[in-house]
C-alpha positions in Angstrom: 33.5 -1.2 -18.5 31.5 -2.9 -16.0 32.8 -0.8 -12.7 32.0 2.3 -15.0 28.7 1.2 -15.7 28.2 0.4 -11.6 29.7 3.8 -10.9 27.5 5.7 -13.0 24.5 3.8 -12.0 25.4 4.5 -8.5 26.2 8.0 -9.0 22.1 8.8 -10.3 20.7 7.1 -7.6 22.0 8.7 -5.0 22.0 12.0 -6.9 18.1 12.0 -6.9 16.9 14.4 -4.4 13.3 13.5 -5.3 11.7 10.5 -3.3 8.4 9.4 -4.6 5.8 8.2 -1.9 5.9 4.6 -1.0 4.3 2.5 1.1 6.7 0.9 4.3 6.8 -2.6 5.2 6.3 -4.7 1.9 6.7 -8.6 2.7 5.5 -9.8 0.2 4.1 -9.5 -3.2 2.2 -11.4 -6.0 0.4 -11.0 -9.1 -2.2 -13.4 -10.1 -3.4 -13.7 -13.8 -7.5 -13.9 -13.6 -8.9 -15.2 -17.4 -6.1 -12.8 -18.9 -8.3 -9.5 -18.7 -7.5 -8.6 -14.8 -4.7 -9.1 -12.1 -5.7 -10.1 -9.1 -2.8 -8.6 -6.0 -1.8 -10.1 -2.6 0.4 -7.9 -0.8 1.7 -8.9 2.9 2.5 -5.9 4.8 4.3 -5.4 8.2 4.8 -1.6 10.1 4.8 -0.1 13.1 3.5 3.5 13.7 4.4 4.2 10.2 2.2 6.8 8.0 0.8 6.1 5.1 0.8 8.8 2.0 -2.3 10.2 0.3 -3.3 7.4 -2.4 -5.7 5.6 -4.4 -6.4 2.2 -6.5 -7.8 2.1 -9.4 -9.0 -1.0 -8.8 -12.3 -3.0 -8.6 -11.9 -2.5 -4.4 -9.3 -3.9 -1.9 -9.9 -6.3 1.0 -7.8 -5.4 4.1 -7.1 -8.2 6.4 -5.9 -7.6 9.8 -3.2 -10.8 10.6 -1.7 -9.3 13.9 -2.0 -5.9 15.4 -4.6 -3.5 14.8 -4.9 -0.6 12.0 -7.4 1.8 11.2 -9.7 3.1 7.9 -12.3 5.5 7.2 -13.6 3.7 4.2 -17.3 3.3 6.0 -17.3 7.6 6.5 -15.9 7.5 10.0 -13.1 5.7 11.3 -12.9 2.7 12.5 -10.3 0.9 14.6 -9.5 -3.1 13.3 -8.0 -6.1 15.1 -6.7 -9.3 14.6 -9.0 -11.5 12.4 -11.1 -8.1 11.3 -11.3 -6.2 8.1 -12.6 -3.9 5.5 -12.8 -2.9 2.4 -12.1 0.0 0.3 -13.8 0.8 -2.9 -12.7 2.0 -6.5 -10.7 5.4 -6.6 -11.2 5.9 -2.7 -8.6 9.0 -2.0 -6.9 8.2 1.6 -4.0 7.8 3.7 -2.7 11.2 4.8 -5.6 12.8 6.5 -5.4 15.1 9.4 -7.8 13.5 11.6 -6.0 10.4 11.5 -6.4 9.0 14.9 -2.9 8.3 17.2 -3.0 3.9 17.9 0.1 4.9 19.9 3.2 2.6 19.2 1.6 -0.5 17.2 2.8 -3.0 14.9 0.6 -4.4 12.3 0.5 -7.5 9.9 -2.0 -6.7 7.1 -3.2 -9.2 4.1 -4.1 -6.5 0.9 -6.2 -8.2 -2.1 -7.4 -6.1 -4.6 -8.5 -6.8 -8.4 -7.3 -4.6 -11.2 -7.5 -4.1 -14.6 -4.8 -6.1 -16.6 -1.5 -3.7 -16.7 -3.0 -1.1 -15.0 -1.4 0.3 -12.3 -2.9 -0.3 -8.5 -2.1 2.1 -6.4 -1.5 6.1 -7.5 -0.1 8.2 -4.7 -1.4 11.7 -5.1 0.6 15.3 -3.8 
C-alpha cells in the first residue's frame, strides 16, 4: 500500500504542467509570533542573476538588507542600486519585481536579509500574472 501511495503521489507531481511563481534562493526561513495578533518573517536569500516575478506583501512593509553583493529596488520611484551593508524598504501592497526597465547588474550574486511584519495567518507575499 505504501509504494502505491508513493507512486501516485509521484505520478501528480510530475503531471502538473502548471508552475506557480516562486522566488529562487531561499536559505532560510522563520516565523516569529509578535503578542499573538501579527507574524513577524526573516527570510535569508541567496541568487545570482536570477529574476524575480511580479509580487506583492500584504504586509505592514519589508526591510531589505543587503549581506553580500549588490541588488536593486524601485521602492523610492526610481531605481536604486544597493551594496553590502545597505538597504531599503518597501511599503504595504507595493506591486514589483517583473518590470521592463529593470536595470542589467551583469552576473551578480547576492545575499539578502528580508523582514517584514504581517497580519497573523495572512499570507506575505502574493505573486500576481
Amino acid at each position: 500500500m505504501r509504494i502505491f501511495l508513493l507512486i501516485f503521489a509521484t505520478f501528480f507531481a510530475f503531471t502538473d504542467d502548471h508552475k506557480a511563481p516562486n522566488f529562487e534562493g531561499l536559505l532560510s526561513s522563520e516565523i516569529f509570533d509578535l503578542d499573538g495578533k501579527l507574524d513577524m518573517y526573516v527570510e535569508k536569500r541567496s541568487t545570482c542573476s536570477a529574476g524575480v516575478p511580479k509580487h506583492f506583501h500584504p504586509a505592514l512593509g519589508t526591510v531589505v538588507y543587503v549581506l553580500s553583493g549588490k541588488s536593486q529596488s524601485k521602492s523610492t520611484g526610481d531605481w536604486k542600486t544597493y551594496e553590502s551593508g545597505e538597504y531599503w524598504f518597501e511599503p504595504t501592497d507595493w506591486v514589483h519585481g517583473g518590470d521592463a526597465d529593470t536595470p542589467d547588474l551583469g552576473d551578480v550574486c547576492t545575499e539578502l536579509l528580508l523582514i517584514r511584519v504581517v497580519d497573523k495567518n495572512k499570507n506575505h507575499t502574493v505573486f500576481v500574472e
